[in-house]
C-alpha positions in Angstrom: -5.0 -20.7 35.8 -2.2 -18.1 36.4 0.3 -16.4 33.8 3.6 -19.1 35.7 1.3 -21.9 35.1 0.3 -21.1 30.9 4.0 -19.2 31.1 6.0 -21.0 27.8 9.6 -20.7 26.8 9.3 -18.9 23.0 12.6 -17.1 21.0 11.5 -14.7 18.9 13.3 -13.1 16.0 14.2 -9.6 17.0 15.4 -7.8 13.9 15.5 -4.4 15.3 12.1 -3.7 14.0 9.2 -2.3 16.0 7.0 -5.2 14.8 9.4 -7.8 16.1 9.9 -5.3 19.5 6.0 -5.1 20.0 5.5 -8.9 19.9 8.6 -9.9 22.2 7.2 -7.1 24.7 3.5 -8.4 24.3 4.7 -11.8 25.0 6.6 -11.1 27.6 3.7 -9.3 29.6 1.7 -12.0 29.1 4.3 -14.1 31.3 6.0 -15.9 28.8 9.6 -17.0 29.0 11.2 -15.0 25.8 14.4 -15.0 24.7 15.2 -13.2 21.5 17.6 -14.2 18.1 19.1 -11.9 16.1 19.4 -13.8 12.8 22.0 -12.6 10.4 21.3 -13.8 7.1 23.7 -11.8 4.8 27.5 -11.1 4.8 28.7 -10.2 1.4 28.7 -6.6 1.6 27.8 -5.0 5.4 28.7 -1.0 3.8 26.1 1.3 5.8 23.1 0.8 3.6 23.6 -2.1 2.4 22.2 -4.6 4.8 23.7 -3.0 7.8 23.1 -6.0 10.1 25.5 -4.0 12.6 23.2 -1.5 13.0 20.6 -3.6 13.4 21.8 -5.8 16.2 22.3 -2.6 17.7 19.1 -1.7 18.0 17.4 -5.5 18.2 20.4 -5.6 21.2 19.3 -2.2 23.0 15.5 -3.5 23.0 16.4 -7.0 24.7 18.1 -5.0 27.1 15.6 -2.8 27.8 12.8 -5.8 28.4 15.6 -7.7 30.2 15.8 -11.0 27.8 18.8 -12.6 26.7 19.2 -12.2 22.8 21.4 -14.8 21.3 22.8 -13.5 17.4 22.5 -16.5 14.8 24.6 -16.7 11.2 22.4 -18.4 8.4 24.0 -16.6 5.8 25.4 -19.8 4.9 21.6 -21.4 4.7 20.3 -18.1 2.9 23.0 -17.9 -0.1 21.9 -21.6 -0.5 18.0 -22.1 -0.1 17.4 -18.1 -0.9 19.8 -16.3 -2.8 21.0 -19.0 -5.2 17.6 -19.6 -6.0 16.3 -15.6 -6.2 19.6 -15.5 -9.0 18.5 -18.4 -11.0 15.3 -17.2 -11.4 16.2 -13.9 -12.7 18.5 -15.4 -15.6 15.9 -17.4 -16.2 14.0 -13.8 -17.2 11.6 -14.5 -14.3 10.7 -12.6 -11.3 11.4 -14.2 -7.5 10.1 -13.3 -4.7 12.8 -13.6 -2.7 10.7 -13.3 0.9 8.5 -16.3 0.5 11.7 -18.5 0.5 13.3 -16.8 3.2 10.2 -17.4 5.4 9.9 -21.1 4.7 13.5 -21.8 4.7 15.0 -19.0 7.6 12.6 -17.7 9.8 10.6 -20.6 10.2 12.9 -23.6 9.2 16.6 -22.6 10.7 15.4 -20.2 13.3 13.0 -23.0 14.4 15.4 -25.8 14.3 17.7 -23.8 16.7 15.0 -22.5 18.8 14.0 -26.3 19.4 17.3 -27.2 20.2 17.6 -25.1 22.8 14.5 -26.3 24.0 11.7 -23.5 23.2 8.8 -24.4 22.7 7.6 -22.0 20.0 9.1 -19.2 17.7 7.2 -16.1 17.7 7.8 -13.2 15.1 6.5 -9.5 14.2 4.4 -10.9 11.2 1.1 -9.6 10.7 -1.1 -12.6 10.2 -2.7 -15.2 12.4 -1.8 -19.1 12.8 -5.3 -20.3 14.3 -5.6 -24.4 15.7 -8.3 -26.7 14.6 -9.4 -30.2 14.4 -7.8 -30.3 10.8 -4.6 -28.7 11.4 -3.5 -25.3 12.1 -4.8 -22.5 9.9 -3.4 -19.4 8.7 -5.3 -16.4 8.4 -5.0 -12.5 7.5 -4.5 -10.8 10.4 -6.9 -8.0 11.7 -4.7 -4.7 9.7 -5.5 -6.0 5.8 -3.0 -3.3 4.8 -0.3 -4.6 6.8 -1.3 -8.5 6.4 1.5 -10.7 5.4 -0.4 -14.4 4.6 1.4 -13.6 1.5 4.8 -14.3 2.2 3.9 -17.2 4.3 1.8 -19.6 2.0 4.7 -22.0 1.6 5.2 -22.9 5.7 3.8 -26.5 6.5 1.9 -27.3 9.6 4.9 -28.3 11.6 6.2 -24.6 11.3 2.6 -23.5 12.0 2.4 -25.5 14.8 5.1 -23.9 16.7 4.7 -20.1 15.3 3.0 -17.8 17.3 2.0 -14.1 16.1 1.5 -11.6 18.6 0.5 -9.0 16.5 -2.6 -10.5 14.5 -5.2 -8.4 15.7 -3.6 -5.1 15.8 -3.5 -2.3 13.3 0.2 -0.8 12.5 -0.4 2.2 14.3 -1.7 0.3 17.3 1.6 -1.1 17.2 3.5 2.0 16.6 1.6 3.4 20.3 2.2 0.1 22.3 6.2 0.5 21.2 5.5 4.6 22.6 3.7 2.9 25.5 6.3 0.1 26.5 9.1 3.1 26.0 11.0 0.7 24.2 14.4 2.5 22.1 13.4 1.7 19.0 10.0 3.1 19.3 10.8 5.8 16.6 12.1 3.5 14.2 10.9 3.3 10.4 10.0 0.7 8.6 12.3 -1.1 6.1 11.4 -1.4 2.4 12.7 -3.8 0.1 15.2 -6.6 0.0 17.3 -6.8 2.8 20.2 -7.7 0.9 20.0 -4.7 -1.8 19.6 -2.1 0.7 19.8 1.4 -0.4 21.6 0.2 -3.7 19.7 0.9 -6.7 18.4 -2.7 -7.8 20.2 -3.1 -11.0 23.4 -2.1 -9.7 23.3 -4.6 -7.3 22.3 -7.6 -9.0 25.4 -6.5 -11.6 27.5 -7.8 -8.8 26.2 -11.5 -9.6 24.8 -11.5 -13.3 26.4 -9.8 -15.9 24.7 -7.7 -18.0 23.4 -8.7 -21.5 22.5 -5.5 -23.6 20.1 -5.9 -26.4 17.2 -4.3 -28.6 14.0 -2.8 -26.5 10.9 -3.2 -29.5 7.6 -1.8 -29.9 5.0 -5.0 -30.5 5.5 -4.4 -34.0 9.1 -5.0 -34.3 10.2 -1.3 -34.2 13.5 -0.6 -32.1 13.1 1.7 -30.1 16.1 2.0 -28.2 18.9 -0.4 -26.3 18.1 -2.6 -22.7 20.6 -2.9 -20.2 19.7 -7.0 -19.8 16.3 -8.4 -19.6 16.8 -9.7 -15.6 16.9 -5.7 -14.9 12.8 -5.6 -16.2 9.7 -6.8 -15.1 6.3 -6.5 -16.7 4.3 -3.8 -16.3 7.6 -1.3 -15.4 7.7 2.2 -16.2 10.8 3.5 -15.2 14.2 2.8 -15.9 13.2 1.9 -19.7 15.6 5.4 -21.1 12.9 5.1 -24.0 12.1 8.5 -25.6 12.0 10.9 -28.3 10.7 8.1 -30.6 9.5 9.4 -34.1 6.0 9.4 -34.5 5.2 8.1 -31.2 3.1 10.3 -28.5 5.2 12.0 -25.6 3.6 9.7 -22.8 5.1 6.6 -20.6 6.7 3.5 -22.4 5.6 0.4 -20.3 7.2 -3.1 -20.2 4.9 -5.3 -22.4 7.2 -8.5 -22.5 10.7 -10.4 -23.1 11.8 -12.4 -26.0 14.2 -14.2 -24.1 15.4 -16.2 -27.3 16.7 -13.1 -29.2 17.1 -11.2 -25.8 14.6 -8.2 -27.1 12.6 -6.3 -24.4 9.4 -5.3 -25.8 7.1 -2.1 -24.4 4.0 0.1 -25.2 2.8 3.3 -24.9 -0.2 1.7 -22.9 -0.9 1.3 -19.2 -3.6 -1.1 -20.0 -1.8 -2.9 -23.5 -3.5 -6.2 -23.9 0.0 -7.6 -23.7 -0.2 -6.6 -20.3 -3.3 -8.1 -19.5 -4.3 -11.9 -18.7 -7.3 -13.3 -17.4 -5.7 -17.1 -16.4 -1.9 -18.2 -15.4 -1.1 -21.9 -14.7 1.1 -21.9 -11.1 3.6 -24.6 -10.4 5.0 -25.6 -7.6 1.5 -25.5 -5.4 1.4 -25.7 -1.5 -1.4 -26.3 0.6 -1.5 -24.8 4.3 -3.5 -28.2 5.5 -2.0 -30.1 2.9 -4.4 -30.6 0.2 -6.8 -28.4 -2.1 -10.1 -27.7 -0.6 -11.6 -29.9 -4.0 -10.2 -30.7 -7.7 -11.9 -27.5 -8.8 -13.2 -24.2 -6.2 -13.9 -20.6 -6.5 -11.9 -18.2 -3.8 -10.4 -14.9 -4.0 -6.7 -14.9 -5.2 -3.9 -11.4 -4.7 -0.8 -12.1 -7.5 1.4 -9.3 -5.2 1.5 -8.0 -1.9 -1.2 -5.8 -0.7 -3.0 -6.5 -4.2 -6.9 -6.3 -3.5 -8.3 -9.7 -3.6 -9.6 -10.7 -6.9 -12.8 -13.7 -7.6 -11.4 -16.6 -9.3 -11.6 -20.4 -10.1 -8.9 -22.4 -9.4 -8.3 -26.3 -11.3 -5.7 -28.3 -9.7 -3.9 -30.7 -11.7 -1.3 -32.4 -10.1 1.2 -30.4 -9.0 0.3 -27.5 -10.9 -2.7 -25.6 -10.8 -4.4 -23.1 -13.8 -6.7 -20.1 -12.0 -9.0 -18.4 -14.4 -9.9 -14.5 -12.8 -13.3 -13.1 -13.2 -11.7 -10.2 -14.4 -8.5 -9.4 -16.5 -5.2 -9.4 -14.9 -2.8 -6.6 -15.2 1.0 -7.2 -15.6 1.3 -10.9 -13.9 4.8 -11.7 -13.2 6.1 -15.5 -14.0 8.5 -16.4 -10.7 6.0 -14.3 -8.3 3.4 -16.1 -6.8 -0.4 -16.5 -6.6 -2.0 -16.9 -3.3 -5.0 -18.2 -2.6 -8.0 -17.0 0.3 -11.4 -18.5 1.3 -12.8 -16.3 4.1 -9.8 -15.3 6.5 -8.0 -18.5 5.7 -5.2 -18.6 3.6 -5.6 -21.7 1.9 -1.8 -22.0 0.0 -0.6 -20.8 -3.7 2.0 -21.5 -5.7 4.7 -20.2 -8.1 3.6 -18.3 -11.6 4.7 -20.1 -14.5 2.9 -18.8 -17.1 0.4 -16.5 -18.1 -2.5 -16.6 -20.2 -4.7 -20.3 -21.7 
């Protein structure tokens, strides 16, 4: 069967990145008719640095030239302030941590960016995700891809199977730096291109002096375990457990000259508490109870299962037992947890399948 007769009409989001670049010039060698989107998702503050999205549809523009696709440029900042952003700031006065990619996956890249690519009659969106959307006689699966460092199952445990359906990953069984050469290779301009880091929307900002923009800041106490103050906090949204920097904690009578770690939040009288201990029990958990829970083929594998389980990005997987009760679900590690984060999420792995996960709400029995 030749490449005109499998040849499929796929828009893939171009953001300017060599990932994205790679997989519209892989796709397009394989004979496929590809069309690229530029999605802009942010407009409050477009400063170099700060979400330059000008910049960036320069460079996703100069590669859709050079492969000779049309690019069309999309706004969904409307759709990300309301099903991202809003939702990223309500978590953080709630003294939680969001993770603000998992929503923008599920409700941008593969919810409005699909929508449009369908009504403009593609027949599949393709992006520069490393992971692997395979078909079987149960639905379609998502597994890591074939570069475990670079593997991003993480931030796509919440897409359903229609999104799965359509999505297509060109890169799933390369390596970064495989990548990086094919970009050399294809000559493409943005070949030399670093990666990006972070929140789009932050930027180069420090994070607390961003996120001053949209919640105002509530000093208070910072406390030892005991009760003994130990200097002032800047607001509780500004710290997450387990963080070392940015505390201003020092010169403490009677306490050693090593790191002060983020230990916990007493959110009712708005005290930040820390340790001198990388490993304070405080810090360390052996079950959490996750709530919302999403399944990849729409149900758990059984009531109660053993699988591996990361509670961050690029975390080494860790044995577990997960008990699913309703929409919630507690997961029990075989070894302590440290520094689990209510608002981030746990995911959840059998094999190369990503089986789903859901949202921390709490840590510890």
């Amino acid at each position: 069967m030749s490449a005109q007769t499998l040849s499929r009409r796929i828009f893939v989001g171009l953001s300017g990145g060599v990932d994205s670049a790679v997989a519209a010039a892989l796709l397009q060698r394989q004979g496929h008719a590809v069309e690229a989107v530029f999605m802009k998702n942010w407009e409050e503050d477009d400063a170099p640095g700060h979400c330059a999205a000008a910049a960036d549809l320069a460079d996703a523009q100069a590669v859709a030239d050079w492969l000779g696709i049309p690019l069309h440029a999309v706004n969904f900042a409307t759709e990300y302030w309301d099903h991202v952003f809003a939702h990223f700031l309500a978590e953080y006065r709630a003294g939680r941590t969001p993770n603000p990619d998992v929503l923008c996956n599920r409700e941008i890249k593969f919810r409005a960016l699909l929508d449009h690519a369908l009504a403009r009659g593609a027949e599949a969106i393709a992006t520069g995700h490393y992971a692997r959307a395979t078909p079987a006689a149960d639905g379609v699966h998502l597994q890591r891809a074939a570069d475990e460092a670079k593997d991003q199952t993480y931030f796509l445990y919440q897409l359903d199977q229609r999104q799965l359906g359509r999505a297509l990953f060109p890169l799933a069984d390369l390596t970064k730096p495989a990548v990086r050469a094919l970009a050399r290779e294809f000559g493409l301009p943005n070949h030399a291109r670093r990666d990006s880091t972070g929140i789009c929307f932050i930027g180069e900002r420090r994070f607390r002096d961003f996120l001053q923009r949209y919640l105002p800041a509530q000093p208070g106490d910072i406390e030892t375990p005991a009760g003994r103050r130990v200097g002032r906090h800047a607001g509780l949204h500004y710290y997450t457990p387990g963080q070392r920097h940015g505390l201003d904690v020092g010169g403490v009578r009677g306490a050693a000259q090593s790191p002060w770690f983020v230990v916990g939040k007493d959110l009712a009288r708005n005290v930040l508490v820390v340790a001198q201990d990388h490993d304070h029990p405080l810090l360390l958990a052996r079950s959490l109870r996750a709530t919302p829970v999403h399944w990849i083929l729409g149900a758990p594998p059984a009531a109660a299962f053993r699988c591996l389980a990361r509670c961050r990005h690029r975390q080494p997987l860790q044995d577990c037992r997960v008990e699913i009760a309703g929409e919630a679900a507690r997961v029990r590690f075989d070894a302590p947890q440290r520094a689990l984060a209510p608002g981030q999420s746990v995911v959840w792995y059998q094999g190369q399948d990503c089986l789903g996960g859901g949202v921390i709400d709490a840590v510890g029995d």
